[in-house]
C-alpha positions in Angstrom: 3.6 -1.6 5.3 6.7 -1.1 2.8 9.2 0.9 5.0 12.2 2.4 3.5 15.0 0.5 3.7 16.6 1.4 0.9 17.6 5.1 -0.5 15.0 6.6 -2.7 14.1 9.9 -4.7 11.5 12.0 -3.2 11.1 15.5 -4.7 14.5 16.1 -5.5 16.6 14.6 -2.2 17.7 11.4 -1.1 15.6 10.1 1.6 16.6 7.0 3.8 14.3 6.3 6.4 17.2 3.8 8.5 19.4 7.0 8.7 16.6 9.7 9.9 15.5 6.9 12.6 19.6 6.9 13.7 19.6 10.5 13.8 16.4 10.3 15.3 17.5 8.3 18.3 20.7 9.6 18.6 18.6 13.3 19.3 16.3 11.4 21.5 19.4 10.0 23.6 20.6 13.6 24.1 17.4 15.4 24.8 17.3 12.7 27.7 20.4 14.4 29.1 19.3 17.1 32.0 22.6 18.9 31.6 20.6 20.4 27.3 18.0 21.6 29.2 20.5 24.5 30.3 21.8 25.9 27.2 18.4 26.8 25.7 19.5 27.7 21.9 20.9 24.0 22.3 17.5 22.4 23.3 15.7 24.6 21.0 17.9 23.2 18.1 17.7 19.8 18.8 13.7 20.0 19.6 13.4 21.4 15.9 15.4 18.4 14.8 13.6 16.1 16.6 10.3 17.1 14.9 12.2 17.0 11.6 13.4 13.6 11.9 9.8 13.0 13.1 7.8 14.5 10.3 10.1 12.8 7.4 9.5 9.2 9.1 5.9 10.1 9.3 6.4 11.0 5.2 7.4 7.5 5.2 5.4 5.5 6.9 2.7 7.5 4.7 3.7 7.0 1.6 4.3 3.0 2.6 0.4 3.0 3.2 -0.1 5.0 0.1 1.9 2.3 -1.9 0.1 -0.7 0.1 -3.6 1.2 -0.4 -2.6 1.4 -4.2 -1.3 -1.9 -4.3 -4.4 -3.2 -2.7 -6.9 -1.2 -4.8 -5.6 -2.4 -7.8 -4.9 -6.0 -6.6 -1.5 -6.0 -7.2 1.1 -7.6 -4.6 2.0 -5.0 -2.4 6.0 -6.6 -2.3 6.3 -5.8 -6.2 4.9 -2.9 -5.9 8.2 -1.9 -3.9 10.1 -3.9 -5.9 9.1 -2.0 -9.0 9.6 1.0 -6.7 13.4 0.7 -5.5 14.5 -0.9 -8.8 14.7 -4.3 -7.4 13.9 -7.7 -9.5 14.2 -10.2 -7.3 17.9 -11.0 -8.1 18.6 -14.8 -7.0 15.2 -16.2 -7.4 14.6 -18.1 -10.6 11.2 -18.0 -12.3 8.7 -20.4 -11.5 7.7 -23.0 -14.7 4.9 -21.7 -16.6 2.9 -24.9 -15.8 3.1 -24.1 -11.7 1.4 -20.4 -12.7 -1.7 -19.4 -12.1 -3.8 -18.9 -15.1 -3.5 -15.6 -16.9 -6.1 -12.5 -15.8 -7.5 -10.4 -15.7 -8.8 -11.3 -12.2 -11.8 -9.3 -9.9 -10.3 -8.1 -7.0 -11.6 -5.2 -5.2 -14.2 -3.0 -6.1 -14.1 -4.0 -9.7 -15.2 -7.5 -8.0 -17.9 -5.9 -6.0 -19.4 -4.2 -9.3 -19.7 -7.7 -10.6 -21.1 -9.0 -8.3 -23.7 -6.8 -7.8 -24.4 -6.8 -11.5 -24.5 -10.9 -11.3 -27.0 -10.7 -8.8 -28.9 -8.1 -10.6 -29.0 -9.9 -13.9 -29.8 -13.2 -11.9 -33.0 -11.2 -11.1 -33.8 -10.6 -14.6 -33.4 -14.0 -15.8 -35.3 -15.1 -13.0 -38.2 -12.9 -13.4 -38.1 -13.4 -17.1 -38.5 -17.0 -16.8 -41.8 -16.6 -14.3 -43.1 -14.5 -16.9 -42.4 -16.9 -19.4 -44.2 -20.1 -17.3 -47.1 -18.2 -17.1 -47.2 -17.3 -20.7 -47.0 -20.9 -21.1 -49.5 -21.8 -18.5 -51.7 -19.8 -20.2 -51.5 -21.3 -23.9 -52.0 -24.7 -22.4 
């Protein structure tokens, strides 16, 4: 999972998970205090920002799994995805020679694989029957 650990746009507002779980703990660490739990519009406020903080992270830990089901439905690595993501390029790290890379795609991965493979097998089917009905053609002449 990709959190976010560093700020990005989200419709409009800057979201940064590291901050929210701060806040988050810092509202946890009060609501742990007996002496809230007297002033009610107090509690009341910081429950409400408690499951504010909570529903944002949960936004992010989503949309991490969103980025990681993507990345793995389309077989892409899931860490470039959120480089590509946050703008980051991998600053520091030089490229690997072109004789140490992998060949060039496109490659199966996924369900694009499984479709293959099911069509593989089914054509391996056809060539096979065709070639039994071909022996006994031949069986025949003789």
């Amino acid at each position: 999972m990709l959190p976010s650990v560093t700020k990005s746009r989200i419709c409009g507002a800057i979201f940064d998970a590291p901050t929210l779980r701060t806040q988050l703990a810092e509202i946890e660490t009060k609501i742990g205090d007996p002496s809230v739990w007297t002033d009610q519009e107090k509690s009341q406020q910081l429950m409400r920002q408690r499951k504010r903080l909570e529903s944002s992270l949960a936004m992010d830990t989503d949309l991490a799994r969103r980025v990681d089901d993507i990345a793995a439905y389309f077989g892409e690595n899931g860490g470039r995805v959120a480089d590509v993501s946050t703008g980051k390029k991998g600053h520091g790290i030089a490229p690997a020679p072109p004789e140490e890379l992998p060949p060039a795609g496109p490659y199966l991965v996924g369900r694009s694989a499984l479709k293959a493979r099911d069509t593989l097998l089914a054509l391996r089917e056809l060539i096979d029957q065709t070639i039994a009905e071909i022996d006994l053609y031949e069986q025949r002449r003789d």
